[in-house]
PDB file with one MODEL, atoms N, CA, C and O in Angstrom:
MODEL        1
ATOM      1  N   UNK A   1      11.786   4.913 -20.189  1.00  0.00           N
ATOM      2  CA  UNK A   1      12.240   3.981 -19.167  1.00  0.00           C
ATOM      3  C   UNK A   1      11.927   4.561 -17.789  1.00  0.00           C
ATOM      4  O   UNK A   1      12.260   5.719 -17.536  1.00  0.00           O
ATOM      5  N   UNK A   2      11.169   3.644 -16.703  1.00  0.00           N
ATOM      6  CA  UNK A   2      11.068   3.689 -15.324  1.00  0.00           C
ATOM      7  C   UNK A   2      12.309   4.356 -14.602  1.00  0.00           C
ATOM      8  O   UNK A   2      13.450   4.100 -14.984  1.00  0.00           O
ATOM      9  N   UNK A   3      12.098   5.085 -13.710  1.00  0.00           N
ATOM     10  CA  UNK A   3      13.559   5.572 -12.965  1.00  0.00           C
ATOM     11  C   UNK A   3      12.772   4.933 -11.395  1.00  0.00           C
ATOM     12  O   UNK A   3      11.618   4.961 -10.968  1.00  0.00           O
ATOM     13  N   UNK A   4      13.666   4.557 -11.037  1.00  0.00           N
ATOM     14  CA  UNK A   4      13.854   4.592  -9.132  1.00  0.00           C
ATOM     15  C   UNK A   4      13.466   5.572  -8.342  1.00  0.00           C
ATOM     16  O   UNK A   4      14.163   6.587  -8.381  1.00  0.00           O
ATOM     17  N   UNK A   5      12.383   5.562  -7.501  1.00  0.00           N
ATOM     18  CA  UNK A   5      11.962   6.411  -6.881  1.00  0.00           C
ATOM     19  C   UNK A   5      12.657   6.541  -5.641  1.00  0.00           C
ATOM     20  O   UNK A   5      13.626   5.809  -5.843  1.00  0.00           O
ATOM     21  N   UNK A   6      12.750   6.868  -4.817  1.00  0.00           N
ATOM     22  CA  UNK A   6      13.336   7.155  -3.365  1.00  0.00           C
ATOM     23  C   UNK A   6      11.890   7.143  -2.621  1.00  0.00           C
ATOM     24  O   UNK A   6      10.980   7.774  -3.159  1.00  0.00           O
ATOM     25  N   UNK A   7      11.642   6.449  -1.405  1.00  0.00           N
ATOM     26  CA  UNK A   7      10.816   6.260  -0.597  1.00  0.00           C
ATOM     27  C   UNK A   7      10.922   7.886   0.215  1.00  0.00           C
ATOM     28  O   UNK A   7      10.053   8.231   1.015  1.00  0.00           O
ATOM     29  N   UNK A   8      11.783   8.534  -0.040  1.00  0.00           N
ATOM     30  CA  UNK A   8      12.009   9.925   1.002  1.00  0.00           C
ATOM     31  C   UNK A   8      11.283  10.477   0.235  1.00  0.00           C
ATOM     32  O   UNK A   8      10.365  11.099   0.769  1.00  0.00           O
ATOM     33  N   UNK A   9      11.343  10.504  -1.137  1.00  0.00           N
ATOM     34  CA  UNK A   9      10.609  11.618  -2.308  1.00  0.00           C
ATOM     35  C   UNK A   9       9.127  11.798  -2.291  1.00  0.00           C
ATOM     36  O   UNK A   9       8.338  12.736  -2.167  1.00  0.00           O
ATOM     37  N   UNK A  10       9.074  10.357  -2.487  1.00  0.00           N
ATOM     38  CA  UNK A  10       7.500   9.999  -2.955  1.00  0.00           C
ATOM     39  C   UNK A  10       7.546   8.455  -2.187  1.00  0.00           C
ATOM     40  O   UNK A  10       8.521   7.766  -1.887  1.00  0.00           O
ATOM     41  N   UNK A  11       5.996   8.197  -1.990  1.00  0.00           N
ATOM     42  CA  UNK A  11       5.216   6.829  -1.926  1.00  0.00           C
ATOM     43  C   UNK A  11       4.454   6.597  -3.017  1.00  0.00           C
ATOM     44  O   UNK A  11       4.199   7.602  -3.681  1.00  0.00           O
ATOM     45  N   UNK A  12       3.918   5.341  -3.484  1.00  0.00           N
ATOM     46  CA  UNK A  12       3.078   4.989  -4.632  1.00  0.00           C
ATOM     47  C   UNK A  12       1.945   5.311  -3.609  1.00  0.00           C
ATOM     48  O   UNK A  12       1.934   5.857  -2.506  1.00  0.00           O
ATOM     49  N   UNK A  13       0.969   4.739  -4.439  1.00  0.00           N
ATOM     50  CA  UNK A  13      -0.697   4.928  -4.148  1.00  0.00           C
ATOM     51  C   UNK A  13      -0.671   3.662  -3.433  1.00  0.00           C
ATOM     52  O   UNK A  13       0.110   2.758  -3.730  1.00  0.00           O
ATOM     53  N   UNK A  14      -1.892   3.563  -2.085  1.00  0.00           N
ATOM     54  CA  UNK A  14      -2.515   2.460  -2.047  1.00  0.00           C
ATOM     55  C   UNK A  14      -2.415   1.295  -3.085  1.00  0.00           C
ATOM     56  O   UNK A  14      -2.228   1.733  -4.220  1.00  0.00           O
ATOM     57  N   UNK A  15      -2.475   0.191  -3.025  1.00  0.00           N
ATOM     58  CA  UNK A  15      -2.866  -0.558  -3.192  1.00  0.00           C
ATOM     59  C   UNK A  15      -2.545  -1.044  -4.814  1.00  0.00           C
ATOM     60  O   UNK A  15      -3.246  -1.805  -5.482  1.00  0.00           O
ATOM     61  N   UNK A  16      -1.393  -0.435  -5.196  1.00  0.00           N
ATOM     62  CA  UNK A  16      -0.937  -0.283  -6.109  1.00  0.00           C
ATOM     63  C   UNK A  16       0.142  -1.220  -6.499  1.00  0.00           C
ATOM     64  O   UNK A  16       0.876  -1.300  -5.514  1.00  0.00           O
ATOM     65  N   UNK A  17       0.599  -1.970  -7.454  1.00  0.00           N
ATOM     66  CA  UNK A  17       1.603  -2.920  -7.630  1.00  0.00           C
ATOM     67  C   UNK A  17       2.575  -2.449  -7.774  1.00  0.00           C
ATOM     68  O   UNK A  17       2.342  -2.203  -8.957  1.00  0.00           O
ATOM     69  N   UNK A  18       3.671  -2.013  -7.618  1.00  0.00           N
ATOM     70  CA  UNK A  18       4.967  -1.689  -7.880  1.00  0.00           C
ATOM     71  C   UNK A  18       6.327  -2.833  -7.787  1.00  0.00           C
ATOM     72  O   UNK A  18       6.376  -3.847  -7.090  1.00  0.00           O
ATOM     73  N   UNK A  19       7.233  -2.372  -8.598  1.00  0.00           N
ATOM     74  CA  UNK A  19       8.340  -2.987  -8.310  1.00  0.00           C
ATOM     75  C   UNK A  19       9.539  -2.596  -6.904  1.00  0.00           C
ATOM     76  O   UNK A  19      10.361  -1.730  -7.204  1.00  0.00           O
ATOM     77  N   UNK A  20       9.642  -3.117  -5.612  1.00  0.00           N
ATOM     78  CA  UNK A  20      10.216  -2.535  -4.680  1.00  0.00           C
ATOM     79  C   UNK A  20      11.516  -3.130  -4.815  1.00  0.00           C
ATOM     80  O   UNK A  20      11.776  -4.112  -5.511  1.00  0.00           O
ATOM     81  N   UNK A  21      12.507  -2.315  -3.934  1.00  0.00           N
ATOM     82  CA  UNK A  21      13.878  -2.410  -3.991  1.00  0.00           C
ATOM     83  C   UNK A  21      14.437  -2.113  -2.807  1.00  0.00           C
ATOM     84  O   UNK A  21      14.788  -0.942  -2.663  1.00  0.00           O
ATOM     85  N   UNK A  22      14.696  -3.223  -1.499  1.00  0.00           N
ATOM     86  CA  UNK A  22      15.299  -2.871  -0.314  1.00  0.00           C
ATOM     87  C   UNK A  22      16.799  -2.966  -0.219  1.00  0.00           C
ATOM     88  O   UNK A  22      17.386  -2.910   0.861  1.00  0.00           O
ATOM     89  N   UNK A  23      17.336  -3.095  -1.257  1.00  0.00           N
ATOM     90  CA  UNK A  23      18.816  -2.604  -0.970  1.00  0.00           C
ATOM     91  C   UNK A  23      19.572  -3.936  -1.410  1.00  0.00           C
ATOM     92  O   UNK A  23      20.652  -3.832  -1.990  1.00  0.00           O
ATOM     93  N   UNK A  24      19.080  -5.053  -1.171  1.00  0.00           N
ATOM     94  CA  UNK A  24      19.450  -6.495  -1.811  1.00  0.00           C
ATOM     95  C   UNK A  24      18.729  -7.011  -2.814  1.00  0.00           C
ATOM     96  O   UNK A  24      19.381  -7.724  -3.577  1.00  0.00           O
ATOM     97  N   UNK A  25      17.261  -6.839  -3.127  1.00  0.00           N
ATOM     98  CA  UNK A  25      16.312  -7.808  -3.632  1.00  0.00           C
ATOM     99  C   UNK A  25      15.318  -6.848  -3.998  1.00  0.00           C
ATOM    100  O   UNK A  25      14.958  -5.909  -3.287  1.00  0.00           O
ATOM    101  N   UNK A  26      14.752  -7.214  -5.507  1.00  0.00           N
ATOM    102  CA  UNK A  26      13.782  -6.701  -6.214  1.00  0.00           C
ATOM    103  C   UNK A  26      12.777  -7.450  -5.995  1.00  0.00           C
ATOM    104  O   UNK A  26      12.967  -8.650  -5.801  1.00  0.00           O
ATOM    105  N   UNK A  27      11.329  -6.845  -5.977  1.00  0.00           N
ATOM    106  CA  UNK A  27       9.815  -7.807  -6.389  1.00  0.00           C
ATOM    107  C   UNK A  27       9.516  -6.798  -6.251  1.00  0.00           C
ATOM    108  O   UNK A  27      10.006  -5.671  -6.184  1.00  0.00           O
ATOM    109  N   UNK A  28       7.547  -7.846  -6.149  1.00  0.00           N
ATOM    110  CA  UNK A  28       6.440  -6.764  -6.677  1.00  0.00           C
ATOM    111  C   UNK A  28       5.835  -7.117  -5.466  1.00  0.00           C
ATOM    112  O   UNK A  28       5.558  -8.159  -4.871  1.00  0.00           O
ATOM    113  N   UNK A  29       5.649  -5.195  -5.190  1.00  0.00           N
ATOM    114  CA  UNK A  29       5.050  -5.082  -3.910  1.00  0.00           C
ATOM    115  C   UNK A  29       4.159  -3.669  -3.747  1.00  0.00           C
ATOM    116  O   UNK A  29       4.321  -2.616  -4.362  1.00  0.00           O
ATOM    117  N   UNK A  30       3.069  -4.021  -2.619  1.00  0.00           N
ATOM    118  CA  UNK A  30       1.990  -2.646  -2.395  1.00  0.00           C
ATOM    119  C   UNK A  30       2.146  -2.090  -1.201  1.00  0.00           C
ATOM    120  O   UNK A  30       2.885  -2.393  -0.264  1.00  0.00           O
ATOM    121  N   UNK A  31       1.610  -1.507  -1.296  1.00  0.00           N
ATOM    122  CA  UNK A  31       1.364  -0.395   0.068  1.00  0.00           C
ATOM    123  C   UNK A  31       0.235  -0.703   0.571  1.00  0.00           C
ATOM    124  O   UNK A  31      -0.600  -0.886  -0.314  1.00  0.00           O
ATOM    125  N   UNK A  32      -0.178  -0.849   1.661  1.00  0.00           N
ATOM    126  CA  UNK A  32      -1.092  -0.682   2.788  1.00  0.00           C
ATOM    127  C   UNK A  32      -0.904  -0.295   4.086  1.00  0.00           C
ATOM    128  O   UNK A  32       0.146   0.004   4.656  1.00  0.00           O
ATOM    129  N   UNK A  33      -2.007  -0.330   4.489  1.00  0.00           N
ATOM    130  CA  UNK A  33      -2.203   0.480   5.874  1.00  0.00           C
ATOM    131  C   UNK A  33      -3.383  -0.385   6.860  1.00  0.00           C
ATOM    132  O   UNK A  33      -4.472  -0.791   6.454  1.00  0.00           O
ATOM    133  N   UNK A  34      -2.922  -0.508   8.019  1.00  0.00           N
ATOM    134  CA  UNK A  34      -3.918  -0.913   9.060  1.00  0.00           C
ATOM    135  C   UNK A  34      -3.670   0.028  10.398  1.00  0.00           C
ATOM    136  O   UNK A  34      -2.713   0.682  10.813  1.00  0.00           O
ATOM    137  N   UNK A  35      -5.166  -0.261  10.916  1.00  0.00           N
ATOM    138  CA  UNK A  35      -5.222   0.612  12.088  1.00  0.00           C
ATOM    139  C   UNK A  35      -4.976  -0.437  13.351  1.00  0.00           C
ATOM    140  O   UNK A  35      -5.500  -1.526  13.587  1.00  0.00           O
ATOM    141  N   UNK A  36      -4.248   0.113  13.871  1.00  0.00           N
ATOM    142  CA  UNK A  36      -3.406  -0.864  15.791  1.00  0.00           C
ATOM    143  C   UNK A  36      -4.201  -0.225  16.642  1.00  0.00           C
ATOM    144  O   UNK A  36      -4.399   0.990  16.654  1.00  0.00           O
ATOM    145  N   UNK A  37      -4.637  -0.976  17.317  1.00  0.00           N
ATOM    146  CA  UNK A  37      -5.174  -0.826  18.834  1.00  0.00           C
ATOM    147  C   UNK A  37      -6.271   0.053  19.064  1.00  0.00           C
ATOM    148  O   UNK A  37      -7.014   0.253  18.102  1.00  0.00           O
ATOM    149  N   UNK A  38      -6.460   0.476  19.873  1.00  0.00           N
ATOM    150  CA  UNK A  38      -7.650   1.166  20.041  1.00  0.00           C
ATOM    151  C   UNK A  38      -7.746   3.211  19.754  1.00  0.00           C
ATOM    152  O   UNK A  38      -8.550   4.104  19.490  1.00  0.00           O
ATOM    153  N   UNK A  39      -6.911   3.073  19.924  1.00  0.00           N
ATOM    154  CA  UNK A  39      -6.616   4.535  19.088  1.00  0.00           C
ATOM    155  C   UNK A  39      -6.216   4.603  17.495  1.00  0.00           C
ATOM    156  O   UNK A  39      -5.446   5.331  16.870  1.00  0.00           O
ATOM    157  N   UNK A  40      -7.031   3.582  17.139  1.00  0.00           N
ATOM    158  CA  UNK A  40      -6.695   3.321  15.688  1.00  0.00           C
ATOM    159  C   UNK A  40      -5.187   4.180  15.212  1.00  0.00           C
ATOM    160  O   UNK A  40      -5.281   5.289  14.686  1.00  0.00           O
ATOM    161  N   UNK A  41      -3.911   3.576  15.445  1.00  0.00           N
ATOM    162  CA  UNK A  41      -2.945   4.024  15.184  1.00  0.00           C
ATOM    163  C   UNK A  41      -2.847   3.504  13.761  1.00  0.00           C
ATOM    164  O   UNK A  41      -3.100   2.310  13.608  1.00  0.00           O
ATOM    165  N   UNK A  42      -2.487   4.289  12.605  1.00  0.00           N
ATOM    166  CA  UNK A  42      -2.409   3.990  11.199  1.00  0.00           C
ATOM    167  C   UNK A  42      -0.744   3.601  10.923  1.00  0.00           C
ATOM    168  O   UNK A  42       0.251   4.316  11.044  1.00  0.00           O
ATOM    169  N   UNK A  43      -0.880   2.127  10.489  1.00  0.00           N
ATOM    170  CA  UNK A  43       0.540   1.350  10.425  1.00  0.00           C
ATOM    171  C   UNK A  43       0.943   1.096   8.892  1.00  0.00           C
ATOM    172  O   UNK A  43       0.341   0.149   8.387  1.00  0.00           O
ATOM    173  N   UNK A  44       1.758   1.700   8.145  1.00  0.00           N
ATOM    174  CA  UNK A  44       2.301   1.340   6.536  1.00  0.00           C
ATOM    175  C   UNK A  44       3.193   0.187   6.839  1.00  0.00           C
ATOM    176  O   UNK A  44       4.056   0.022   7.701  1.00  0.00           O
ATOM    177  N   UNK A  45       2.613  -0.754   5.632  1.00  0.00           N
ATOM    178  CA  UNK A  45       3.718  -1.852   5.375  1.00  0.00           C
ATOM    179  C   UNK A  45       3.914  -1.408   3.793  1.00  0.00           C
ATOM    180  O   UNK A  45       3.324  -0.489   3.226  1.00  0.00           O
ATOM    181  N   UNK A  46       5.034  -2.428   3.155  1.00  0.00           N
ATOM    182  CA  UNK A  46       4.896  -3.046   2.185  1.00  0.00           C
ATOM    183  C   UNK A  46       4.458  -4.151   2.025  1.00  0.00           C
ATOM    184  O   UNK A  46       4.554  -4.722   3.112  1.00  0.00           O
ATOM    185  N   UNK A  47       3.777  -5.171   0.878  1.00  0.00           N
ATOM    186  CA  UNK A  47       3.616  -5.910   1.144  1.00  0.00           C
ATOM    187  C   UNK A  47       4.033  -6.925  -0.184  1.00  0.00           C
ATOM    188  O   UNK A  47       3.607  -6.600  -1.293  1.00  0.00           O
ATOM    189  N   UNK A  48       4.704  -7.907  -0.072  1.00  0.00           N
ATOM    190  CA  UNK A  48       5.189  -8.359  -1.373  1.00  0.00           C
ATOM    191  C   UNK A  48       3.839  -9.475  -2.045  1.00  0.00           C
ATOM    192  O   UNK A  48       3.230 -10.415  -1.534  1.00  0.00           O
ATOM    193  N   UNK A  49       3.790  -8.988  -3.055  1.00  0.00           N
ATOM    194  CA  UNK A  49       2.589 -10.262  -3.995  1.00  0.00           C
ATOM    195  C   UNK A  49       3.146 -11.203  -4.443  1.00  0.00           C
ATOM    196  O   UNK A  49       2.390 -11.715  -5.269  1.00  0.00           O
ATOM    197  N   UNK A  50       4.496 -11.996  -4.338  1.00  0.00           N
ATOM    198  CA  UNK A  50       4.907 -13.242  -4.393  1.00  0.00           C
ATOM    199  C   UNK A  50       3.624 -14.244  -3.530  1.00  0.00           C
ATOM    200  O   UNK A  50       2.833 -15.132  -3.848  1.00  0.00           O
ATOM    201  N   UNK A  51       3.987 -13.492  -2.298  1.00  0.00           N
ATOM    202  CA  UNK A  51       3.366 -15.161  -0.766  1.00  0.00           C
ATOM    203  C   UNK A  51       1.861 -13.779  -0.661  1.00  0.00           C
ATOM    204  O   UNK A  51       1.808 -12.843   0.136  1.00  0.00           O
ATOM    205  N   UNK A  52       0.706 -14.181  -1.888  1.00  0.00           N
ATOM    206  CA  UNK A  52      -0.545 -13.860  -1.482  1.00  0.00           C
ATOM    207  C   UNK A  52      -1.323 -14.696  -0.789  1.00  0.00           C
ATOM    208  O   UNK A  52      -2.381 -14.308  -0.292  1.00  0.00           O
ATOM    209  N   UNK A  53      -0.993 -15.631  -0.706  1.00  0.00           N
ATOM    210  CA  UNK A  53      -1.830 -17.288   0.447  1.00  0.00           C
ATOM    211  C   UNK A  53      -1.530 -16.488   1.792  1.00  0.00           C
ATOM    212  O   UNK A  53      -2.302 -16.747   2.715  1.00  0.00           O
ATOM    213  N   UNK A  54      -0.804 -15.813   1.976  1.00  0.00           N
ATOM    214  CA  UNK A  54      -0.200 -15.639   3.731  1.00  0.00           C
ATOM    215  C   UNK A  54      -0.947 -14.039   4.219  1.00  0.00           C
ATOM    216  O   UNK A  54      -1.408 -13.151   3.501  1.00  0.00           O
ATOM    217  N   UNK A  55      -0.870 -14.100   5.247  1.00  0.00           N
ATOM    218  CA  UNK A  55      -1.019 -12.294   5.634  1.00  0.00           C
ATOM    219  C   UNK A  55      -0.074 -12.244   6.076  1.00  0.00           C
ATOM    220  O   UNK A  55      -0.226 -11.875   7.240  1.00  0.00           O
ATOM    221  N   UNK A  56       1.622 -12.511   5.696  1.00  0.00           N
ATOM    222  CA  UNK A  56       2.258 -11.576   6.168  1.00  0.00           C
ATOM    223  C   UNK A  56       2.802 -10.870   5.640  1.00  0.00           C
ATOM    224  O   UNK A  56       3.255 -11.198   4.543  1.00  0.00           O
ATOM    225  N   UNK A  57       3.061  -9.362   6.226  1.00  0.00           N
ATOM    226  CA  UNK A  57       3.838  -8.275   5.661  1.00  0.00           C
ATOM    227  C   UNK A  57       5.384  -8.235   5.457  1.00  0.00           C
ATOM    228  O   UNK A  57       6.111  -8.665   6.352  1.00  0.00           O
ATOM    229  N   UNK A  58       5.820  -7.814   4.497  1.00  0.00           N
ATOM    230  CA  UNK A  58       7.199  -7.272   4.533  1.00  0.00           C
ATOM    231  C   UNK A  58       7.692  -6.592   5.690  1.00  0.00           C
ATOM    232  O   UNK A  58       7.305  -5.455   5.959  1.00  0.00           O
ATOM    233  N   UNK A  59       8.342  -7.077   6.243  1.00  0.00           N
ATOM    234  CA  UNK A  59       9.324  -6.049   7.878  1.00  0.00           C
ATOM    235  C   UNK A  59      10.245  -5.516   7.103  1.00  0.00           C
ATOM    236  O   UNK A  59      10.750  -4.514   7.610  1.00  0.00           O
ATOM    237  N   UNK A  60      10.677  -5.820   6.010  1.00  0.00           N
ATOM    238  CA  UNK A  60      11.892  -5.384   5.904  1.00  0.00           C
ATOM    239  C   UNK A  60      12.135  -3.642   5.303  1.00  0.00           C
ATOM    240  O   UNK A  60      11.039  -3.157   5.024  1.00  0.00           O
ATOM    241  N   UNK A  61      13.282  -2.676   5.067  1.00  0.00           N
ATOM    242  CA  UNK A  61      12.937  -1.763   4.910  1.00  0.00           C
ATOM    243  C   UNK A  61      13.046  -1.000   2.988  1.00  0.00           C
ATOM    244  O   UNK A  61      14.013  -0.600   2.339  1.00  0.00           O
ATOM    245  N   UNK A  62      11.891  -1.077   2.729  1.00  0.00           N
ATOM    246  CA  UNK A  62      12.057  -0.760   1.317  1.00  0.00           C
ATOM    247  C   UNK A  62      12.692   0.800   1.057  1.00  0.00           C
ATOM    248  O   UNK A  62      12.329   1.817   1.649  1.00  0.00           O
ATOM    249  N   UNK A  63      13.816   0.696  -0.067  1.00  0.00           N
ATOM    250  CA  UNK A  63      14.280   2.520  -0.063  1.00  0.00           C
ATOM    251  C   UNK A  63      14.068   2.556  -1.355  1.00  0.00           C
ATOM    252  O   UNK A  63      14.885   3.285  -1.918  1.00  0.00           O
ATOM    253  N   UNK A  64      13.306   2.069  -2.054  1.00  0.00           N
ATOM    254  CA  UNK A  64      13.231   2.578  -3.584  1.00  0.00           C
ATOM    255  C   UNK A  64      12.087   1.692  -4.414  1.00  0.00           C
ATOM    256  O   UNK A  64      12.024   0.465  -4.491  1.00  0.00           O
ATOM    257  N   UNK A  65      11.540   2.305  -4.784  1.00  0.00           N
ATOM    258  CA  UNK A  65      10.092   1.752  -5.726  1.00  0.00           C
ATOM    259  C   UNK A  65      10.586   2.490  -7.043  1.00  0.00           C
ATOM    260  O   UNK A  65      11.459   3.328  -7.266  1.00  0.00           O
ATOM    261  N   UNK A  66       9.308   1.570  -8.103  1.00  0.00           N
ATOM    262  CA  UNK A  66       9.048   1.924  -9.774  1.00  0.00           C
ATOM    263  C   UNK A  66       7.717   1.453 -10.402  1.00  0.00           C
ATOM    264  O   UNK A  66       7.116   0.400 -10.187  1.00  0.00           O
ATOM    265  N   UNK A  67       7.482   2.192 -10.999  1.00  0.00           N
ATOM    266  CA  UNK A  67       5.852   1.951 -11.258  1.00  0.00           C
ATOM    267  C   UNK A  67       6.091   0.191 -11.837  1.00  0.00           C
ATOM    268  O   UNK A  67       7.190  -0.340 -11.998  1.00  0.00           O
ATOM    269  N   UNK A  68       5.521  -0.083 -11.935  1.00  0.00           N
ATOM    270  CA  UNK A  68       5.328  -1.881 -12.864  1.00  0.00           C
ATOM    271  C   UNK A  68       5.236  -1.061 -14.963  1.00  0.00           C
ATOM    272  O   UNK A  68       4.585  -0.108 -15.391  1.00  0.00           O
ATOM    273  N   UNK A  69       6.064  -1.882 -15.580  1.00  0.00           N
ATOM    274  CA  UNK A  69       5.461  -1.667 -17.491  1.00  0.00           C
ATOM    275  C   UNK A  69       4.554  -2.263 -17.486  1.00  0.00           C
ATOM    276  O   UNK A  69       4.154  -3.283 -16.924  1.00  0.00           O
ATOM    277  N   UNK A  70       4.023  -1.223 -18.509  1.00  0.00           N
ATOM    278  CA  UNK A  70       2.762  -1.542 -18.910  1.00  0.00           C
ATOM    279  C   UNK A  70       2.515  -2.990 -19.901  1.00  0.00           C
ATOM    280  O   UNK A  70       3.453  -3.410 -20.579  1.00  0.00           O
ATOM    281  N   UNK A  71       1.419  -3.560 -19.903  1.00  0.00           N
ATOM    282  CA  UNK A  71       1.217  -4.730 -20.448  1.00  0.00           C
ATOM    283  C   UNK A  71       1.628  -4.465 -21.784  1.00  0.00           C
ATOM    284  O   UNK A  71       1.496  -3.387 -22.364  1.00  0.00           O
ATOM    285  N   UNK A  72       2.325  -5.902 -22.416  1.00  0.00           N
ATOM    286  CA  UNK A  72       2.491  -5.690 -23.726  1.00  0.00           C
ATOM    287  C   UNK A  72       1.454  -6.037 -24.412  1.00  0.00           C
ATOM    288  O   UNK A  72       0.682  -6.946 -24.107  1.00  0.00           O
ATOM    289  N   UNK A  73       1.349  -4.984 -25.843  1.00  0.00           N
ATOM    290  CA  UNK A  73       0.488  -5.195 -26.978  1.00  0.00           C
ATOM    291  C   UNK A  73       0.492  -6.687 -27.316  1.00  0.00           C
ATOM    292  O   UNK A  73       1.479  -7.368 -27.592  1.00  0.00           O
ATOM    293  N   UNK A  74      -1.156  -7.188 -27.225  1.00  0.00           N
ATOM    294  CA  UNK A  74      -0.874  -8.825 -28.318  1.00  0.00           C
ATOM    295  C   UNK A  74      -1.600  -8.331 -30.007  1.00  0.00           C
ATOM    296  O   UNK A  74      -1.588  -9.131 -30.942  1.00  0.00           O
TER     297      UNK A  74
ENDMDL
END
């Protein structure tokens, strides 16, 4: 069984699906990164894969991730 990670401990990988956990509400969400302004400042979101039609990011603050189970056997 998956345990709860702590965002202080560890981050997942890029681009990776995980299950996130901000303190009210579970889904499935990734990590990315964009560069701001002209000093390419490097910005982490989460980003939830529910609303993939949209570019917007999660603001909110995630404190705990879990890898996603693995697909079941057919």
């Amino acid at each position: 069984m998956n345990e709860w990670i702590s965002v202080k401990d560890s981050l997942p990988e890029y681009d990776v699906h995980v299950l996130a956990w901000d303190g009210d509400d579970q889904f499935v969400a990734y990590r990315y990164f964009i560069e701001e302004g002209r000093a390419k400042r490097v910005v982490e979101y989460f980003k939830s894969v529910i609303c993939t039609c949209c570019d917007d990011r999660y603001d909110g603050d995630i404190i705990h991730w879990m890898p996603l189970p693995e697909n079941p056997d057919e």
